[in-house]
C-alpha positions as a Markdown table, in Angstrom:
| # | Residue | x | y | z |
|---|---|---|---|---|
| 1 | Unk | 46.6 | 35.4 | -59.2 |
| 2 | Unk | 46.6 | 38.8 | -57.6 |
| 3 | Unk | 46.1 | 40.3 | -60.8 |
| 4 | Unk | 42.5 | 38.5 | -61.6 |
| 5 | Unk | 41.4 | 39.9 | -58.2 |
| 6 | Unk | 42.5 | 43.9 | -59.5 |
| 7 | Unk | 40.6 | 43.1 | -62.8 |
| 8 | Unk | 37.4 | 42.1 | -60.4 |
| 9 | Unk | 37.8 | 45.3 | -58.5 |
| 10 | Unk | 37.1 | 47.9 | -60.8 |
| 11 | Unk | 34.1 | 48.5 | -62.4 |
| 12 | Unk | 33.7 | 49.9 | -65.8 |
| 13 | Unk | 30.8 | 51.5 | -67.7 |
| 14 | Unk | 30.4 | 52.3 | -71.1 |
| 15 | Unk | 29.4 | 56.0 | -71.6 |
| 16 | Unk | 28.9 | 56.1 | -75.3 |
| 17 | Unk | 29.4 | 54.3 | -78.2 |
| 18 | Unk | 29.5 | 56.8 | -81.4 |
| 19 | Unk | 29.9 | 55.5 | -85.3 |
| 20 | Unk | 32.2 | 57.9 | -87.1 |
| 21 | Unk | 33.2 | 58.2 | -90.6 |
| 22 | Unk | 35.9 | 59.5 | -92.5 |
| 23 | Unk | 35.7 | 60.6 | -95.9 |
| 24 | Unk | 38.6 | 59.0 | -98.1 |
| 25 | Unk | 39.0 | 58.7 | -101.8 |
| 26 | Unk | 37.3 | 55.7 | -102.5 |
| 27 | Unk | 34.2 | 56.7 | -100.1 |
| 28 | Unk | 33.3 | 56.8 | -96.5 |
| 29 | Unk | 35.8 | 54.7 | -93.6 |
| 30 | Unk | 33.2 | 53.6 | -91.3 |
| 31 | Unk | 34.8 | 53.1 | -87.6 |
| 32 | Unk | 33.5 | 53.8 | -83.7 |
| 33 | Unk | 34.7 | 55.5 | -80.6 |
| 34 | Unk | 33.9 | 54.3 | -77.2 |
| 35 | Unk | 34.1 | 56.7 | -74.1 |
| 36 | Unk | 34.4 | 54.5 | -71.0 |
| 37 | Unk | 34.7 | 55.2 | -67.2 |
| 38 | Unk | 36.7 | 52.6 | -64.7 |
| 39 | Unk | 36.6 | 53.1 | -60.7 |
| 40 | Unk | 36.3 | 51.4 | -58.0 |
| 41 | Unk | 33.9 | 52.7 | -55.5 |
| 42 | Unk | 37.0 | 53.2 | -53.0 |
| 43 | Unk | 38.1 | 56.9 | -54.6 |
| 44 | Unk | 40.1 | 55.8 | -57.7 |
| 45 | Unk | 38.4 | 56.7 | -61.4 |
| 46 | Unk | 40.2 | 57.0 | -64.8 |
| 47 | Unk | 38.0 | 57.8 | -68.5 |
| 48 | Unk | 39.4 | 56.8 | -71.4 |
| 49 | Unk | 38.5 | 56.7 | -75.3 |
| 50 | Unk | 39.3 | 53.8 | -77.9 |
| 51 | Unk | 38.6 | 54.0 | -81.4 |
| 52 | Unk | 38.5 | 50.7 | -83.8 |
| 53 | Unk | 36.5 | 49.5 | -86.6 |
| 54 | Unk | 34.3 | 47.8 | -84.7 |
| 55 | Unk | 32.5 | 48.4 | -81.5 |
| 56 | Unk | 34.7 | 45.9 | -79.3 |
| 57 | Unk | 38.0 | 46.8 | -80.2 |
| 58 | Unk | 36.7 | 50.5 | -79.5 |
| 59 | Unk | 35.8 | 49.2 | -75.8 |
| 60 | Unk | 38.8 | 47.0 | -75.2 |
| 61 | Unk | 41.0 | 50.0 | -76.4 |
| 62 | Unk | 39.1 | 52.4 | -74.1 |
| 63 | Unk | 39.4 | 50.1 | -71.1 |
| 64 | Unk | 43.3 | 50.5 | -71.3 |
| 65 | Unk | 43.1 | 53.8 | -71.9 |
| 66 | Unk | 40.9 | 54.9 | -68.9 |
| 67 | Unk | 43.5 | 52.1 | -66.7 |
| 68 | Unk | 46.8 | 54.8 | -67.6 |
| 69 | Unk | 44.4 | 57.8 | -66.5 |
| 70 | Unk | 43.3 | 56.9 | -63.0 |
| 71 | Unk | 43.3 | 59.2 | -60.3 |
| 72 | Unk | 42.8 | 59.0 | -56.7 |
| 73 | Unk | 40.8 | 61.2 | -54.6 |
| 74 | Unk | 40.2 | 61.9 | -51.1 |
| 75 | Unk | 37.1 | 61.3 | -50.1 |
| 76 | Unk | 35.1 | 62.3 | -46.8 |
| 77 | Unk | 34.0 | 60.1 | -44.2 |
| 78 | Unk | 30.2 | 60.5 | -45.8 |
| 79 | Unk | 31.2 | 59.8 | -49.4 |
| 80 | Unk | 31.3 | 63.3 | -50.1 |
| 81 | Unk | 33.4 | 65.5 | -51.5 |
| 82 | Unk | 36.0 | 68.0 | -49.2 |
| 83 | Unk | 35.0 | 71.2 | -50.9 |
| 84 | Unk | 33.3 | 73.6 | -53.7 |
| 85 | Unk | 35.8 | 72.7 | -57.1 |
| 86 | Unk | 35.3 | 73.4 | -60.7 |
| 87 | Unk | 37.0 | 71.8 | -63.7 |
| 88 | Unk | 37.3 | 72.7 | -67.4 |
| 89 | Unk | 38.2 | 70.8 | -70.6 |
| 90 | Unk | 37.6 | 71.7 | -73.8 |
| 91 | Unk | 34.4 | 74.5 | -73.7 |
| 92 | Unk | 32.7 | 72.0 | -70.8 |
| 93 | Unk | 32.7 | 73.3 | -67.1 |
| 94 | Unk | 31.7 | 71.3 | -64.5 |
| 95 | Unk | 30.7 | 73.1 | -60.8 |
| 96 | Unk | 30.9 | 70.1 | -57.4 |
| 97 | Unk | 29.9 | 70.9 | -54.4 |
| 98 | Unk | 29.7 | 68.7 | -51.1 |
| 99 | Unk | 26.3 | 67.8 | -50.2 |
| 100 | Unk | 25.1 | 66.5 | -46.8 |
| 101 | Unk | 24.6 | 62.5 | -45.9 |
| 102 | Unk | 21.6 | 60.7 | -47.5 |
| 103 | Unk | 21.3 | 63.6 | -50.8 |
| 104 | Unk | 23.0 | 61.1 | -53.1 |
| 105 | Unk | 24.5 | 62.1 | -56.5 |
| 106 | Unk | 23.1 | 64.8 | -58.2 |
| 107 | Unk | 24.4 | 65.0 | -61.4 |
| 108 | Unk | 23.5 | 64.5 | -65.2 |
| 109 | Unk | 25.2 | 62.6 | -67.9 |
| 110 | Unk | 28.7 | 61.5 | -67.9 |
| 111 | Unk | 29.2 | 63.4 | -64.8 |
| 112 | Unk | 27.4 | 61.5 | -62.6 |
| 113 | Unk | 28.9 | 58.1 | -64.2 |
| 114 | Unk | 32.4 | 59.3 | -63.0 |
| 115 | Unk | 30.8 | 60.3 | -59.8 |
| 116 | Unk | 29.5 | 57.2 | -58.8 |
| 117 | Unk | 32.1 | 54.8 | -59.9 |
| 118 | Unk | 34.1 | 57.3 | -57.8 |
| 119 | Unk | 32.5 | 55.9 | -54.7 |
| 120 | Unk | 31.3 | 59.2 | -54.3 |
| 121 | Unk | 27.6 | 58.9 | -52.5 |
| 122 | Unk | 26.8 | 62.5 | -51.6 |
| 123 | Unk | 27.9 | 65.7 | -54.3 |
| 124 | Unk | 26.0 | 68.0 | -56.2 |
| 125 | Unk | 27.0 | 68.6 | -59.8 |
| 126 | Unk | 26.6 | 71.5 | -62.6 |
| 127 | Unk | 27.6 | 70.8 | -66.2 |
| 128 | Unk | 27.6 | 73.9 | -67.7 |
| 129 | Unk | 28.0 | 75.2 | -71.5 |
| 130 | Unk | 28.9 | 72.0 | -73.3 |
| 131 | Unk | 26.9 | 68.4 | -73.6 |
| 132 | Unk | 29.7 | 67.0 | -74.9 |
| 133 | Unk | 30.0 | 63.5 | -72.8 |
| 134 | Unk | 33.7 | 63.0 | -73.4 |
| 135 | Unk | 34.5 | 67.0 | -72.7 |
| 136 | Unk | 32.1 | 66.5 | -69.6 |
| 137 | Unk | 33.8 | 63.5 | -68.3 |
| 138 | Unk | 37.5 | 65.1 | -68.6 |
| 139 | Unk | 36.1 | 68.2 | -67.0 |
| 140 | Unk | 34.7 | 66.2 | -63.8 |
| 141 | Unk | 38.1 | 64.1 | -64.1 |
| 142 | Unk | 39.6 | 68.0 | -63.3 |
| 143 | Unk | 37.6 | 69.1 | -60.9 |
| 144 | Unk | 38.1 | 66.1 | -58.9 |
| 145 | Unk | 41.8 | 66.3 | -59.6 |
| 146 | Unk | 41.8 | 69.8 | -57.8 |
| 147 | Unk | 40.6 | 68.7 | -54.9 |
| 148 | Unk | 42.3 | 68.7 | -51.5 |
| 149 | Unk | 42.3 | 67.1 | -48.4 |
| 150 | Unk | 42.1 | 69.4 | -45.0 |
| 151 | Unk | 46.0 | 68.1 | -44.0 |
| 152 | Unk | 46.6 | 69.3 | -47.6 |
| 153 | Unk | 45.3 | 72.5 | -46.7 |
| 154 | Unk | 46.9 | 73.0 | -43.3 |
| 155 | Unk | 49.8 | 72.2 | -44.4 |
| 156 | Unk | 49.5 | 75.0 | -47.5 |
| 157 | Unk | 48.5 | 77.8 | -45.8 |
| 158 | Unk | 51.2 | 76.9 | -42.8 |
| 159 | Unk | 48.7 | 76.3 | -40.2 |
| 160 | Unk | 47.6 | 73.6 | -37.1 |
| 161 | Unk | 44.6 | 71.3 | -38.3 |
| 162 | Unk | 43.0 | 72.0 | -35.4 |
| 163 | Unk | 43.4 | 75.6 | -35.8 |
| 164 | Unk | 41.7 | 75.2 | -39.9 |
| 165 | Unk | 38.5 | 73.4 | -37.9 |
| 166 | Unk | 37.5 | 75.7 | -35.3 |
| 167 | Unk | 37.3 | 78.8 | -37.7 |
| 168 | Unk | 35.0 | 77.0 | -40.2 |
């Protein structure tokens, strides 16, 4: 029972759906890959990528696939991000900064898909030098993986909280 209520929780959205061929001797292998994003709008989002010969065995293998990649993320008290991060896979680069309450996501592509199944509300978003979705959508998984909470950084730099919040 408490397993049908996880598979209600998270929400999942398709980000593309490709048809790719391989060349074999007899001719051309027809078969598609399906980039999909899971989160659930509390701070937990995982992509994933599922290849089959048809489109529904691409999805349902994506679907587990993005399930073993989720990551959590701290979030602010107005859906935002805690600071500037950057985040890099392949030749995509993706630039996040915190954005004030009531700016919403803004963000392109598969960016702002991970974004908002995030539960993230308020963040500005940069892809830069690559429109690849899937390279895009492991490069915001990256950046969000690098970010930190202000305890986090307290307790890095050897510090009192209270002291971090009255110099910024």
């Amino acid at each position: 029972m408490n397993n049908t209520k996880t598979e209600s929780y998270w929400q999942e959205k398709v980000v593309q759906v490709k048809r790719v061929t391989k060349v074999v001797k007899g001719g051309k292998k027809l078969s598609f890959r399906a980039i999909l994003v899971i989160g659930n709008d509390q701070g937990r989002v995982g992509v994933g990528l599922g290849k089959a010969s048809n489109v529904i065995g691409a999805v349902k293998k994506s679907i587990t696939d993005a399930k073993k990649n989720i990551i959590q993320l701290p979030l602010t008290k107005i859906k935002s991000i805690p600071h500037l991060t950057t985040g890099i896979s392949g030749a995509a680069k993706i630039i996040m900064q915190p954005s004030s309450k009531g700016s919403g996501v803004i963000a392109g592509g598969s960016t702002r898909t991970v974004l908002e199944l995030a539960g993230i509300k308020n963040v500005v978003a940069k892809q830069l030098k690559s429109s690849n979705a899937l390279n895009n959508a492991r490069a915001t998984i990256n950046a969000l993986t690098n970010l930190k909470t202000t305890k986090q950084v307290a307790k890095d730099r050897d510090i009192n909280i209270e002291y971090l919040y009255t110099t910024v």
